[in-house]
N, CA, C and O atoms as a DFTB+ gen file, in Angstrom:
612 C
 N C O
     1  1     171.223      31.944    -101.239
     2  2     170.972      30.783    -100.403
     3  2     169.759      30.043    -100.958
     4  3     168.732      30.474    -101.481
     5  1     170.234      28.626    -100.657
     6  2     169.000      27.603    -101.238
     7  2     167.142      27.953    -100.286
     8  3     166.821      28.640     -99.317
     9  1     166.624      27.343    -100.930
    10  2     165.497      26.881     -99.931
    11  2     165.522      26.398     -98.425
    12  3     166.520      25.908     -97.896
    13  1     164.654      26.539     -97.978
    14  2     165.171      26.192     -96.137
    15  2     164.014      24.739     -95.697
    16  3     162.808      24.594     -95.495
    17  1     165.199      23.913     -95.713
    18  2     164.257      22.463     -95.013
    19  2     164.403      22.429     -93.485
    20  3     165.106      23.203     -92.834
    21  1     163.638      21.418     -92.991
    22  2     164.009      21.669     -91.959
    23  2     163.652      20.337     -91.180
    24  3     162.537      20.105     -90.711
    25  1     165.310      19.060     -91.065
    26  2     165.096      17.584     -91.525
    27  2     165.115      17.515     -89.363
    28  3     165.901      18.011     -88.556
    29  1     163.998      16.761     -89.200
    30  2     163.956      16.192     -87.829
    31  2     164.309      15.015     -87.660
    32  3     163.742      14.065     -88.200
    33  1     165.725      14.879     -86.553
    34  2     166.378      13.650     -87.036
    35  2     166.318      12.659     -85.679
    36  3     166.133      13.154     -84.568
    37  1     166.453      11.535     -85.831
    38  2     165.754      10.098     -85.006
    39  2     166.858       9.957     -83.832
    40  3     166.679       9.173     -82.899
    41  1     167.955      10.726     -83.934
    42  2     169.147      10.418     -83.093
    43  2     170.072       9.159     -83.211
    44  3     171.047       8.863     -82.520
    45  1     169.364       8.325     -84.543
    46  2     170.144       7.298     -85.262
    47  2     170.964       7.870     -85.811
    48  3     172.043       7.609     -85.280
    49  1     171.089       8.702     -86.814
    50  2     172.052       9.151     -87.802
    51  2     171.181       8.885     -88.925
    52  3     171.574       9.335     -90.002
    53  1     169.770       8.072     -88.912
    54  2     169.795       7.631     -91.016
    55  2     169.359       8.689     -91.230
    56  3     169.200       8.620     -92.449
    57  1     168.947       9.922     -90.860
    58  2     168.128      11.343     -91.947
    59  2     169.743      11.837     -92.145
    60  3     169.961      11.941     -93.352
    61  1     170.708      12.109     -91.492
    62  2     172.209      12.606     -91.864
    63  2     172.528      12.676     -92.961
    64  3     173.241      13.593     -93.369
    65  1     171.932      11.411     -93.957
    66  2     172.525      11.543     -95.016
    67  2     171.365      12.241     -96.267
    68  3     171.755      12.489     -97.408
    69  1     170.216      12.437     -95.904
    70  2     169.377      12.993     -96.655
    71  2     169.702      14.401     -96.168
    72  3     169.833      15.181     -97.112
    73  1     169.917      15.107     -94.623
    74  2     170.582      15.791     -94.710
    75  2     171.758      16.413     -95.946
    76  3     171.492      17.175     -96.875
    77  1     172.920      15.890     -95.645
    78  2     173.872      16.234     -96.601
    79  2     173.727      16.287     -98.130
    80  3     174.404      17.097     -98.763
    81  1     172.690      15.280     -98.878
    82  2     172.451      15.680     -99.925
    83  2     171.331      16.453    -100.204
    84  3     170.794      16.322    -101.303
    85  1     170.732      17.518     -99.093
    86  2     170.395      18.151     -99.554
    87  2     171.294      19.532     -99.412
    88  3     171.302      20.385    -100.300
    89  1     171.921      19.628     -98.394
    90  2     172.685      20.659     -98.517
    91  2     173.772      20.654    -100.155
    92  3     173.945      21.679    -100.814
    93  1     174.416      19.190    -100.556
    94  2     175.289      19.189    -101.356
    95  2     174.356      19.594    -102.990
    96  3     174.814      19.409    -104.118
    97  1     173.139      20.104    -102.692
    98  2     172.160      20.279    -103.720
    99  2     171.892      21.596    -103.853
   100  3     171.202      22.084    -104.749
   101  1     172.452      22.207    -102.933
   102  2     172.028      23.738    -102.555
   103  2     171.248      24.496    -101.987
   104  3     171.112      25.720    -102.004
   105  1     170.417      23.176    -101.157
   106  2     169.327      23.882    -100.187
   107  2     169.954      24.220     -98.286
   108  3     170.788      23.620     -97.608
   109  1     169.384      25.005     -98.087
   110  2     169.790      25.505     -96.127
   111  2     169.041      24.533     -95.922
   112  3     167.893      24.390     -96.344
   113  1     169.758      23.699     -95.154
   114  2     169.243      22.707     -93.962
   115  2     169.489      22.823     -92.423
   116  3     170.626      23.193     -92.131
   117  1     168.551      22.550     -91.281
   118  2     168.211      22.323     -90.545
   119  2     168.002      21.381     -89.730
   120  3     167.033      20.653     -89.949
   121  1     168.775      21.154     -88.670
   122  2     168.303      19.327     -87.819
   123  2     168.229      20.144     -86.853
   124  3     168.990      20.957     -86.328
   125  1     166.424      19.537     -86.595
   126  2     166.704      19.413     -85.299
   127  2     166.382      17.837     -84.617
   128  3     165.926      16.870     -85.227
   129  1     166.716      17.898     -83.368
   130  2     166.704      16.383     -82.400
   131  2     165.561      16.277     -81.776
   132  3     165.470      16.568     -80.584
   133  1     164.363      15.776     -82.610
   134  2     163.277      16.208     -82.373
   135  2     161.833      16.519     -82.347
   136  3     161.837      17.699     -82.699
   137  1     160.721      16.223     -82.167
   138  2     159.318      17.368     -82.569
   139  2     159.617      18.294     -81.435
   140  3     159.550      19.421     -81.926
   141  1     159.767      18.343     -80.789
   142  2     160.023      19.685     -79.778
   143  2     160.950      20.740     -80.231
   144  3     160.731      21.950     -80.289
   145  1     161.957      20.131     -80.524
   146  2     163.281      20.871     -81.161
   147  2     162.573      21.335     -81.917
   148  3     162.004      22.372     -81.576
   149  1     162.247      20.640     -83.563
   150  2     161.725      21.157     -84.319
   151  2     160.663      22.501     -84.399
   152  3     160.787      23.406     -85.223
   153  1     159.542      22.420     -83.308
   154  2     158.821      23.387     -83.003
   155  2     159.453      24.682     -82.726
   156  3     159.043      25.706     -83.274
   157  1     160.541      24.681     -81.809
   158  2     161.217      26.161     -81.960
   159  2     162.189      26.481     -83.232
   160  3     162.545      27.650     -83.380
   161  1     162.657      25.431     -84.209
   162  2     162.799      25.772     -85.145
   163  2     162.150      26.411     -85.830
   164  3     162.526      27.356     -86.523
   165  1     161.174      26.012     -85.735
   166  2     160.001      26.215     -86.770
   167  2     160.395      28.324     -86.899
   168  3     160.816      28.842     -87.934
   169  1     160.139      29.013     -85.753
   170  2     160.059      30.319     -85.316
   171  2     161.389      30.737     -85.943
   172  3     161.421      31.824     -86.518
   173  1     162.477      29.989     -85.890
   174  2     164.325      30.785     -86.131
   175  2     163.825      30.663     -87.651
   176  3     163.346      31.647     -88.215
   177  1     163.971      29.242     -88.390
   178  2     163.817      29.295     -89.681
   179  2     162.760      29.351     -90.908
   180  3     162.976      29.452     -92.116
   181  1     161.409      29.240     -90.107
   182  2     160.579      29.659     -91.167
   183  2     160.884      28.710     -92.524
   184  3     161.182      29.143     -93.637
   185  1     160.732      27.330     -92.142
   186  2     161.280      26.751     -93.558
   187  2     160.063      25.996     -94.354
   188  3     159.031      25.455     -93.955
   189  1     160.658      26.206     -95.710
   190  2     159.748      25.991     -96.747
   191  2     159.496      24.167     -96.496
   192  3     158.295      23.900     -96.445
   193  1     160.287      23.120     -96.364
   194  2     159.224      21.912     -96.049
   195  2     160.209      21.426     -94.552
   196  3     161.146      21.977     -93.976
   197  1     159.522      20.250     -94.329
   198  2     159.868      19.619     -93.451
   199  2     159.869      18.042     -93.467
   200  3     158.881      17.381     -93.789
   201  1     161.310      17.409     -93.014
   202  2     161.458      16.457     -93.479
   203  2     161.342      15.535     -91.822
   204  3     161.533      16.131     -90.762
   205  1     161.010      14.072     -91.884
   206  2     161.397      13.723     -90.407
   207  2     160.391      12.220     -90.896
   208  3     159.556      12.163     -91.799
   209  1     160.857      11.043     -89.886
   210  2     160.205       9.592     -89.536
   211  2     159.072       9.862     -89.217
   212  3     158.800      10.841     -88.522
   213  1     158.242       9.068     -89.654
   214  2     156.857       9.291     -89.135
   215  2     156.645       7.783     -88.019
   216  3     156.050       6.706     -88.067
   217  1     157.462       8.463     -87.152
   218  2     157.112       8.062     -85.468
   219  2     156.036       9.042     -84.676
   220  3     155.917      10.225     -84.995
   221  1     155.232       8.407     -83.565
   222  2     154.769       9.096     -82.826
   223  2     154.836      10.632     -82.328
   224  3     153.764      11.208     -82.140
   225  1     155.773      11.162     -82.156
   226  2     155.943      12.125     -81.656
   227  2     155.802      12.880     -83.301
   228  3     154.618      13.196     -83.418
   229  1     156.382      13.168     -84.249
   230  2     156.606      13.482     -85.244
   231  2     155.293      13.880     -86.282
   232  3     155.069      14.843     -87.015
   233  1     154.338      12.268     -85.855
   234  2     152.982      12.673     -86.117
   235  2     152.025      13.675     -85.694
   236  3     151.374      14.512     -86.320
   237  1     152.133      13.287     -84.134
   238  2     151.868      14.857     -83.816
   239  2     151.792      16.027     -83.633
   240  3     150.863      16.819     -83.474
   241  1     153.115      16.103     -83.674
   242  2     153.513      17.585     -84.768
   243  2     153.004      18.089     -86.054
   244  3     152.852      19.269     -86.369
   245  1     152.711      16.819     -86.904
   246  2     152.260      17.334     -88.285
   247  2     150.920      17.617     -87.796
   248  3     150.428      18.666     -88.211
   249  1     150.125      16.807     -86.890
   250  2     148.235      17.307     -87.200
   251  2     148.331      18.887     -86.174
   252  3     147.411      19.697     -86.288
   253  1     149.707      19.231     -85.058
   254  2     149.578      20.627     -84.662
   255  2     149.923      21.453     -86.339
   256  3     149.002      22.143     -86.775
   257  1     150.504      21.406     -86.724
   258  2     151.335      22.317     -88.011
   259  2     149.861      22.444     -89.170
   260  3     149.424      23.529     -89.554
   261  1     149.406      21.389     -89.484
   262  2     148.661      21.249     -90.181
   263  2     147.227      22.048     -89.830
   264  3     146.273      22.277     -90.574
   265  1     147.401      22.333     -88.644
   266  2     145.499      22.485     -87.944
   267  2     145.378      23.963     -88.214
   268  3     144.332      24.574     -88.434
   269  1     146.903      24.566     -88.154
   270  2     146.937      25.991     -88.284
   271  2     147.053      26.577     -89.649
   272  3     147.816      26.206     -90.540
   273  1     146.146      27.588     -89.684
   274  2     146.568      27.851     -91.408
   275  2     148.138      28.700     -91.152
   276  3     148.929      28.711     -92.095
   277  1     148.329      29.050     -90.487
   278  2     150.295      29.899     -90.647
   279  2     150.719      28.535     -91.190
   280  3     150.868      28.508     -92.412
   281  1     150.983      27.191     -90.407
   282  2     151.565      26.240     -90.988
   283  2     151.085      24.993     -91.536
   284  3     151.371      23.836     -91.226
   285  1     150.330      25.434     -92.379
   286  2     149.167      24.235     -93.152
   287  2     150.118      24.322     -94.023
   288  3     150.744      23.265     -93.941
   289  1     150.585      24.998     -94.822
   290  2     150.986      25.319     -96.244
   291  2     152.421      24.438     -96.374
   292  3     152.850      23.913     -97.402
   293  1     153.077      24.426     -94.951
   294  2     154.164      23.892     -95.154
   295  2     154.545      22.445     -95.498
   296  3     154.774      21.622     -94.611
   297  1     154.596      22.211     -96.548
   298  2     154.797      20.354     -97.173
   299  2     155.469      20.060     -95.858
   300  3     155.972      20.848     -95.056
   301  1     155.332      18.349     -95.805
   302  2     156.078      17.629     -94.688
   303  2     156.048      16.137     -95.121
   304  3     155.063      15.399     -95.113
   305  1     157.258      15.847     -95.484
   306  2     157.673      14.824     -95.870
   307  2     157.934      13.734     -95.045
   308  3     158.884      14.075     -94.339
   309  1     157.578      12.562     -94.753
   310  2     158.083      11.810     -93.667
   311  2     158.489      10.600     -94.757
   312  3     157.907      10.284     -95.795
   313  1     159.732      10.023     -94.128
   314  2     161.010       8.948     -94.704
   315  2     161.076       7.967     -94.092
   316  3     161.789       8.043     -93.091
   317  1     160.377       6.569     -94.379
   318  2     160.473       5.487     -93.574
   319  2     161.346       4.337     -94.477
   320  3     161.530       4.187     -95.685
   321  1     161.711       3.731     -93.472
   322  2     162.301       2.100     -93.889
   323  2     160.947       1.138     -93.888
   324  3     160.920      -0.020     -94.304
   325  1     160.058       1.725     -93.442
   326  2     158.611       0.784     -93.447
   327  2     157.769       1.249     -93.816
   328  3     157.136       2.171     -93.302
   329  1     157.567       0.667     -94.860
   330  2     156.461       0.753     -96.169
   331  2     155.484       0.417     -96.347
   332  3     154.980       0.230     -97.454
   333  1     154.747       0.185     -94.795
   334  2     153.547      -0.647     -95.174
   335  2     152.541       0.500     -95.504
   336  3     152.777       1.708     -95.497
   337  1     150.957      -0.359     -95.897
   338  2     149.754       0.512     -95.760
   339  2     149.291       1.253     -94.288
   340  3     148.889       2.384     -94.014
   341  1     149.517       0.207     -93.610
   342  2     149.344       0.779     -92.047
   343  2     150.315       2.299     -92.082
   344  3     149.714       3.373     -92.039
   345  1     151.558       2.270     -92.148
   346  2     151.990       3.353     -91.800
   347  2     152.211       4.305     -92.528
   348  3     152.772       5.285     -92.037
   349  1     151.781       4.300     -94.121
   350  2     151.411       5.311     -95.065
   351  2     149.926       5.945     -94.525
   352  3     149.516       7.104     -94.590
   353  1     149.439       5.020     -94.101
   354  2     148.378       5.592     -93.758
   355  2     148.185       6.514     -93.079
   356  3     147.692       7.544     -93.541
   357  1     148.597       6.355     -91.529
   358  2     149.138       6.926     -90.306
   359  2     149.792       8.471     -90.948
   360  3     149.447       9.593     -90.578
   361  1     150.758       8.157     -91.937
   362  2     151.179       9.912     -91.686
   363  2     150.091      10.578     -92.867
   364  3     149.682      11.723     -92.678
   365  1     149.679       9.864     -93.999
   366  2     148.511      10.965     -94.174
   367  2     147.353      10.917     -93.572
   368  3     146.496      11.370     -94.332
   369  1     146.888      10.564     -92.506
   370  2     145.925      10.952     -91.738
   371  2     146.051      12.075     -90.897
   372  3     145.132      12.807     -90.530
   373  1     147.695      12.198     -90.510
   374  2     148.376      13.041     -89.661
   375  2     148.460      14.520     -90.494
   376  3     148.226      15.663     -90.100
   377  1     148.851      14.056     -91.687
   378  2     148.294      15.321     -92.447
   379  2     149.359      15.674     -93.223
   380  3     149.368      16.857     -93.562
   381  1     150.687      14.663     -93.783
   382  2     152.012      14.484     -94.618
   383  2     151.502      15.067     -95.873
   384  3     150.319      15.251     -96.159
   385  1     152.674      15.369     -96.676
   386  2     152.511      15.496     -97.735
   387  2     152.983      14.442     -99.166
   388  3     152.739      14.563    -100.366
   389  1     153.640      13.554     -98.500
   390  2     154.275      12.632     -99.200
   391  2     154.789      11.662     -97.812
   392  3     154.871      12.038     -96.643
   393  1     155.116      10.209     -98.424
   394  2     155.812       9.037     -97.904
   395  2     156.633       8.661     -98.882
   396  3     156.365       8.036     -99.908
   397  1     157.939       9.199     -98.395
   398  2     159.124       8.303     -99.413
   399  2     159.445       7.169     -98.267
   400  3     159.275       7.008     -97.059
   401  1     160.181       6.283     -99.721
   402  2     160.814       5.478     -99.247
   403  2     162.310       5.572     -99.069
   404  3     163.019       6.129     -99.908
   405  1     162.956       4.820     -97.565
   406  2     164.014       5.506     -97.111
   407  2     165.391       4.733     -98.100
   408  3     166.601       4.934     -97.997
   409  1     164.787       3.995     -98.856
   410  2     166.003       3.564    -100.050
   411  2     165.908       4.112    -101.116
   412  3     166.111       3.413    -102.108
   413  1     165.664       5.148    -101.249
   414  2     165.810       6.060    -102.549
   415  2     167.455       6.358    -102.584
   416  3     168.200       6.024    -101.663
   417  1     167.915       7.061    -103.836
   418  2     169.134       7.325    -104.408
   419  2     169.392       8.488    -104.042
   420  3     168.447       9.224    -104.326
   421  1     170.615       9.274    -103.305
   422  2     170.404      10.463    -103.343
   423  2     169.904      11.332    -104.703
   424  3     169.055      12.195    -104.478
   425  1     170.203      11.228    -105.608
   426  2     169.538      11.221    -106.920
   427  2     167.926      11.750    -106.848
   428  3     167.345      12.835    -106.874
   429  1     167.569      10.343    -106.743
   430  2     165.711      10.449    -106.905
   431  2     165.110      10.896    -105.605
   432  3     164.068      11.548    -105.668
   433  1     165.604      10.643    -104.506
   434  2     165.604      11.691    -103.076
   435  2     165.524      13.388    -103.370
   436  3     164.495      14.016    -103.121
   437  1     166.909      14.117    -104.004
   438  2     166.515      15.488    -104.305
   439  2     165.552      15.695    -105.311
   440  3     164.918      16.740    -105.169
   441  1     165.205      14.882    -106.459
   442  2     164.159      15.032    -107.556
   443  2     163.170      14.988    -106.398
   444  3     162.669      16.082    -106.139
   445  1     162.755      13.891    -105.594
   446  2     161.371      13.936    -105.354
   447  2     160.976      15.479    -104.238
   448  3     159.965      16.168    -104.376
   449  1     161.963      15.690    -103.293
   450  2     161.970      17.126    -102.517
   451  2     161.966      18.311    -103.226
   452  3     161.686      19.221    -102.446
   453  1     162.173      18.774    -104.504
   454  2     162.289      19.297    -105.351
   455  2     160.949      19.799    -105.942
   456  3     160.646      20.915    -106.364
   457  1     160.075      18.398    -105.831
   458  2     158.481      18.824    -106.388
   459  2     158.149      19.304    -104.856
   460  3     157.345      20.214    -105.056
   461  1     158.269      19.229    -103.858
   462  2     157.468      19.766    -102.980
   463  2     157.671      21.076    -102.288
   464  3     156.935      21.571    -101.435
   465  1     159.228      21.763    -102.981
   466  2     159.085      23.417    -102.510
   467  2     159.360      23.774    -103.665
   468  3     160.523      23.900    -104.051
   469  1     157.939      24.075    -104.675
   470  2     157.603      24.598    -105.945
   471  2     156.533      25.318    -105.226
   472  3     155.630      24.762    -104.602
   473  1     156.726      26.864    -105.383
   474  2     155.734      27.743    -104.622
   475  2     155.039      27.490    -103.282
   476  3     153.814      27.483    -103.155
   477  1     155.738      27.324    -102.493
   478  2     154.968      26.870    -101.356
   479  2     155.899      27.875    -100.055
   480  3     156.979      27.430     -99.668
   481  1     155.596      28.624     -99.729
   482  2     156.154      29.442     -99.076
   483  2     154.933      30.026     -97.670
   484  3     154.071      30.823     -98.040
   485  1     154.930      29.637     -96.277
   486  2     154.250      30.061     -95.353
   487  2     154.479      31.353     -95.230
   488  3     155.318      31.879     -95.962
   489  1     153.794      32.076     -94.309
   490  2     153.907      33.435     -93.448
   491  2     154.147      33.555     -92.754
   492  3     153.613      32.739     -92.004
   493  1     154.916      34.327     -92.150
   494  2     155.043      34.937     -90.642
   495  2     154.794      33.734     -89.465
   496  3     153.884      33.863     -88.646
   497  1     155.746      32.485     -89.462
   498  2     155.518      31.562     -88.647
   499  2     156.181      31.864     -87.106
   500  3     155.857      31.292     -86.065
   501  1     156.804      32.513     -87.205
   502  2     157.324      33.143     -85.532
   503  2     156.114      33.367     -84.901
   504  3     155.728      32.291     -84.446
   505  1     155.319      34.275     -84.655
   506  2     154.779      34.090     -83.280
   507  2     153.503      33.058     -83.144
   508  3     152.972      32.883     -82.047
   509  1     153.030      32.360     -84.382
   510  2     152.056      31.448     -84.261
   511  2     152.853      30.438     -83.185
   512  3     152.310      30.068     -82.144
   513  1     154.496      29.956     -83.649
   514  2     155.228      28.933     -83.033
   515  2     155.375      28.968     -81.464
   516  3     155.243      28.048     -80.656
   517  1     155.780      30.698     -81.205
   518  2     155.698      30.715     -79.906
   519  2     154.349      30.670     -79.338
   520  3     154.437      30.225     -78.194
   521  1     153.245      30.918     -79.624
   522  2     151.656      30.391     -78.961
   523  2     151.973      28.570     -78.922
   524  3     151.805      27.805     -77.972
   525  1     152.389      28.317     -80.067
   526  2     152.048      26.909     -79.842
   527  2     152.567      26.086     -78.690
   528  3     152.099      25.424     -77.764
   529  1     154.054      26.519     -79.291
   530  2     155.545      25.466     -77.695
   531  2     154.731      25.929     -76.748
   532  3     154.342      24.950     -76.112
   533  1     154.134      27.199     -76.196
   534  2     153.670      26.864     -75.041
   535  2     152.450      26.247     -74.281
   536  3     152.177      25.914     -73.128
   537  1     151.580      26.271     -76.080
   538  2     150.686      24.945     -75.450
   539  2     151.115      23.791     -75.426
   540  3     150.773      23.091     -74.472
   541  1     152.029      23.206     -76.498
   542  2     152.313      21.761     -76.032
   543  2     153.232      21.887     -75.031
   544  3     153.632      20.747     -75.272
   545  1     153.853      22.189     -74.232
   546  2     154.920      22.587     -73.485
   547  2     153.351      22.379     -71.825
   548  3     153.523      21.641     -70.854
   549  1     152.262      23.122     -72.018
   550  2     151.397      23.050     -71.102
   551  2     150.973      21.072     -71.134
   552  3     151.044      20.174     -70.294
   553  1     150.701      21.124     -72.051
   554  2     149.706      19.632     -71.980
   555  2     150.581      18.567     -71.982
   556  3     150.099      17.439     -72.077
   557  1     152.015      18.735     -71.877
   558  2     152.919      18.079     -71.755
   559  2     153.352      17.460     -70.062
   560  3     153.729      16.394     -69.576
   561  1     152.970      19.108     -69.487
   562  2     152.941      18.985     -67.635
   563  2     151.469      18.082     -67.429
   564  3     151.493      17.451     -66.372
   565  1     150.373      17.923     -68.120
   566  2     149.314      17.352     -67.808
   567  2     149.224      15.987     -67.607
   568  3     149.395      15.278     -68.598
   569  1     149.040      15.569     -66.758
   570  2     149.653      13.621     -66.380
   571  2     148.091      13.236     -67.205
   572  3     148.097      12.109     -67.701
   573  1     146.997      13.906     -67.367
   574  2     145.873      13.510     -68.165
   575  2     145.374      13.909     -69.370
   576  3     144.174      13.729     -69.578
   577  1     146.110      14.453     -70.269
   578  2     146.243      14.799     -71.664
   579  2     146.600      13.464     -72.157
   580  3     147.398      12.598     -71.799
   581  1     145.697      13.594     -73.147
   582  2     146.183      12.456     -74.179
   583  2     147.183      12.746     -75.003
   584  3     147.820      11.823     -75.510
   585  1     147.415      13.745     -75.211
   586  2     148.822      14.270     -76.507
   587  2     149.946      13.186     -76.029
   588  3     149.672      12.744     -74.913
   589  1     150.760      12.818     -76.411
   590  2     151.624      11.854     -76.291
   591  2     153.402      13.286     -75.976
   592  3     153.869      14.199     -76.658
   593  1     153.759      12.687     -74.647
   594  2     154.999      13.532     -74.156
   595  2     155.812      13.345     -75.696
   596  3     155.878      12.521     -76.608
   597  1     156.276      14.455     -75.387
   598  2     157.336      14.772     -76.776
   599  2     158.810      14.588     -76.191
   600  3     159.345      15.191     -75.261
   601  1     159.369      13.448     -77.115
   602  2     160.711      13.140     -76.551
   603  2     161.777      13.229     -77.771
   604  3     161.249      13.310     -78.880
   605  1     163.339      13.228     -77.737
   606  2     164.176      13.868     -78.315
   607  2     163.861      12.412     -79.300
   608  3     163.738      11.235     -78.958
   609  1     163.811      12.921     -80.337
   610  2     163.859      11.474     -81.140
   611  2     165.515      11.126     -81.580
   612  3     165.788      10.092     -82.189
């Protein structure tokens, strides 16, 4: 079995097809509908990167993933149709590992995912994940948390 991604998808359909070519490439893929979804993914598959829009919810997932060393290590790719500086910015502040652009070729799409699970393998991400869902899962019930509610993307 390939490498394990693990693509968080907008409920549009456009990651579907970065989906499929990565499976048609030979890597295990993963959707979930989601940063929430994704978070209990995180625990089943233990995957080497993570792909997803760098929308709101999505961002904040990367600066939780990132803050922890269990899931610092894990690359996280975010795929926009909008290319500005503003929002390149936004996901590496959040703590990305790359900003593609969402008109790449399936082609230059698997080349560029390709450089980012070259030795990069986390640890034991199961029970860090379950500590976490249940803090954001807490500050989520909080009507005065600033964390932004996590909704199905």
């Amino acid at each position: 079995m390939g490498k394990k991604v693990l693509v968080i998808e907008d409920g549009h359909g456009r990651l579907k097809a970065y989906s499929l070519w990565l499976e048609e490439a030979g890597y295990e893929v993963t959707r979930a509908g989601g940063s929430l979804a994704a978070l209990f993914a995180l625990a089943r598959v233990e995957p080497d990167l993570v792909i997803g829009e760098p929308v709101m919810n999505n961002l904040a997932l990367t600066r939780e993933l990132k803050a922890y060393q269990e899931t610092r290590r894990v690359p996280i790719v975010m795929i926009s149709a909008k290319d500005t500086p503003k929002s390149r910015a936004a996901a590496f502040k959040a703590g990305c590992d790359a900003y593609l652009p969402q008109y790449l070729s399936s082609d230059g799409f698997v080349a560029e995912i390709k450089r980012f699970l070259r030795d990069r393998r986390p640890k034991r991400l199961a029970g860090f994940v379950r500590a976490q869902s249940k803090s954001i899962e807490a500050r989520r019930m909080k009507p005065e948390s600033k964390t932004p509610n996590v909704l199905l993307l």
